[in-house]
N, C-alpha and C positions, 0 to 999 in steps of 0.2 A: 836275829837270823844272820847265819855269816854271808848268804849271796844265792842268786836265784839263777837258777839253771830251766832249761827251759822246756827240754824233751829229755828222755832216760837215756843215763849213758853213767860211764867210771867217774868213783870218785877220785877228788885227788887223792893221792898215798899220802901226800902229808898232810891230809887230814883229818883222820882216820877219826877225829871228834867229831866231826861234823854229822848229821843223820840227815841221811837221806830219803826223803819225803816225797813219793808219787801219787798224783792227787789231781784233781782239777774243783772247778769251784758251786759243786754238790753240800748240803750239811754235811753228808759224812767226808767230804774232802775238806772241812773246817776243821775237823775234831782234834787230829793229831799237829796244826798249828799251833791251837788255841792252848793243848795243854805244852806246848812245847815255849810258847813264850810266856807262858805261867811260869814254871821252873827254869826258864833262863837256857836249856838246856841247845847249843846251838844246832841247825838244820841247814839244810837246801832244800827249795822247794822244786821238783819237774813236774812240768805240767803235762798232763796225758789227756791228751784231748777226747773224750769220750763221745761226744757228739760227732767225729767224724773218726770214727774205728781207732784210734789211737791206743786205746787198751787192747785191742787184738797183735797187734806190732810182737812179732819173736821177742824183742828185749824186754817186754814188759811183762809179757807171757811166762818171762823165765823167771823173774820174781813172783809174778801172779798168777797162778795156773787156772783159776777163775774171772782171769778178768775183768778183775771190779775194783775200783779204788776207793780208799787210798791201801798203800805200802810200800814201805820201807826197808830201808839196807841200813844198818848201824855195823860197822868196821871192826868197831870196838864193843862186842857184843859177850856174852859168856864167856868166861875164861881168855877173853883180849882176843877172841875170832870174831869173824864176819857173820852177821847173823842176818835172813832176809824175812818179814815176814808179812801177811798180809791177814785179813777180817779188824774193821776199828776194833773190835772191845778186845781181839787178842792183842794189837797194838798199844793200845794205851794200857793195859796192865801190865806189860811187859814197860811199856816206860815208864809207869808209877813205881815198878819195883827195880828199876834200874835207877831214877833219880830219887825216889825215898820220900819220894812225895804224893800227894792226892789219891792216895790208894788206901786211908785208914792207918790210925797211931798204936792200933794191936792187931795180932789174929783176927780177935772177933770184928774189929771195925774193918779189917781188910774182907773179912767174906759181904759185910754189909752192904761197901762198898760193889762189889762183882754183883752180888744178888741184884741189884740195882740197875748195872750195867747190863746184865743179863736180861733184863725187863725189855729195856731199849733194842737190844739184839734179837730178841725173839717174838717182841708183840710191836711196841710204837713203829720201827721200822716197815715191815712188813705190812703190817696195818695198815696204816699212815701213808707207804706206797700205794696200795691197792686203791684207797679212798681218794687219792690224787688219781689214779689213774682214769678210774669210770667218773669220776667228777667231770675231770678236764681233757682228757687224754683220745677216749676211743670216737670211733669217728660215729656210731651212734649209741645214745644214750640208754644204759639199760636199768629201771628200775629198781630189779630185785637188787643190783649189785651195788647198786649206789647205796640204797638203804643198810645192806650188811656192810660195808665196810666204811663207812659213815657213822652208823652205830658203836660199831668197835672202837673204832677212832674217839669218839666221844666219851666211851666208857672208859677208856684206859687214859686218856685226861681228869677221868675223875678218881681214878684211883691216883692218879698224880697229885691232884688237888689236895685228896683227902689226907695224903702220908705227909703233903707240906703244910697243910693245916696242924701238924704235929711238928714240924721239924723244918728247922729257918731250911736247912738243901736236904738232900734225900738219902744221904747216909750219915747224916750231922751236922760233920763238915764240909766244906766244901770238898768238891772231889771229880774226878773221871765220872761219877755218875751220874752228874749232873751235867758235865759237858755233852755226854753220847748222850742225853734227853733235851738238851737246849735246841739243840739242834736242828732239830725235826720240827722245833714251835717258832721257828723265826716265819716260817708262811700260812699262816693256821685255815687261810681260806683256802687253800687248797685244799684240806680235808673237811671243808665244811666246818669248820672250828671260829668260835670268836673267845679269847682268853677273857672277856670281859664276862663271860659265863664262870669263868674259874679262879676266882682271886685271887688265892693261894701259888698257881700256876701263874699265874699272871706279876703280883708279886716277884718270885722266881726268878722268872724270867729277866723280869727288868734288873733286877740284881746282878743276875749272870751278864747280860750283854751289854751294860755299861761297864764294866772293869774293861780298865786299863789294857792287861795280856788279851783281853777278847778280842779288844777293837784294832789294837795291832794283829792280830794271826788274821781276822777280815779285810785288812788292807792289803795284808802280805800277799793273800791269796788271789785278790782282786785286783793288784797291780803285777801279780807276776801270769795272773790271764791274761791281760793290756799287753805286757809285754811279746806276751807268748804270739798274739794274734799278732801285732804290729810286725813280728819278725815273718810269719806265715807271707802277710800281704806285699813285704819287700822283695819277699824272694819270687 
């Protein structure tokens, strides 16, 4: 990582390598660390404080017109323009096919790959939100809701299970499509989940989050919150 910044603002002009990373410390504000110190590929991280409106701020707005993080500025983007983007699985495909990595070694491994990532964008997330929510969340408990998204939650672990009972990660090799689904199983009790029901996930798992680039992009993110707070409380 070349250096951690702290709230959204310009990069430097000189240097225009650097990708600039707005995030805070959410699974999906891990994703585009995690792949970012896989491939070496250097960053800055801003931290968007989302717990206290930080994602609604004009400047952040103007990269992110939905105010959700993470997202990014890469300088040096198509054709050597500035390119801003935001949704993780549009991010991390756009960095797979910018560093040439973790995005599948043909065509067909590359759709594999997305089909994959696609999964995570359109069921675990949402899912897996919903199940945390009426779990933990609302201020009283409602039954039917817990039970439906609790279930689903469940069910799409086991289709996780099932495809890694076939296949050491979920497009083969390792890849994007396993980072945007790691992600979301680092708290499994929040959705009512214990990985010790799913072996295969479980497995997985433990694979993905002992490497090396993993445990630095969780540190990165987890000391540049530290920071971010400690400069909050001096001012």
């Amino acid at each position: 990582m070349s250096g951690t910044e702290l709230s959204p603002g310009a990069s430097n002009p000189k240097e225009i390598d650097v990708i600039d990373v707005y995030t805070w410390t959410t699974g999906n504000g891990r994703k585009v660390p995690i792949f970012l110190e896989e491939t070496g590929l250097p960053y800055r991280l801003h931290m968007v404080d989302i717990r206290n409106g930080g994602q609604f701020k004009p400047e952040f707005v103007a990269i992110c017109p939905n105010s959700k993080i993470p997202a990014i500025v890469d300088q040096d983007g198509p054709g050597g323009k500035p390119i801003s983007l935001f949704e993780s699985g549009a991010i991390l495909i756009y960095l797979g096919d910018k560093a040439g990595q973790l995005i599948g070694n043909d065509a067909a491994g590359r759709y594999r790959v997305i089909e994959w990532v696609m999964f995570q964008m359109a069921n675990v997330g949402p899912l897996f939100g919903q199940a945390n929510h009426f779990l933990n969340k609302t201020p009283e408990k409602i039954p039917y809701a817990i039970n439906r998204y609790v279930t689903e939650a469940k069910r799409l672990t086991a289709v996780l299970d099932k495809r890694l009972g076939g296949s050491e990660y979920l497009a083969g090799d390792y890849s994007i499509a396993d980072i945007t689904n790691y992600v979301w199983l680092r708290n499994p009790k929040n959705e009512g989940l214990s990985l010790d029901d799913y072996p295969n996930v479980k497995r997985w798992f433990n694979a993905i989050d002992t490497r090396p680039a993993v445990q630095r992009a969780h540190k990165a993110v987890e000391d540049a919150a530290k920071q971010y707070q400690a400069m909050k409380v001096a001012v």
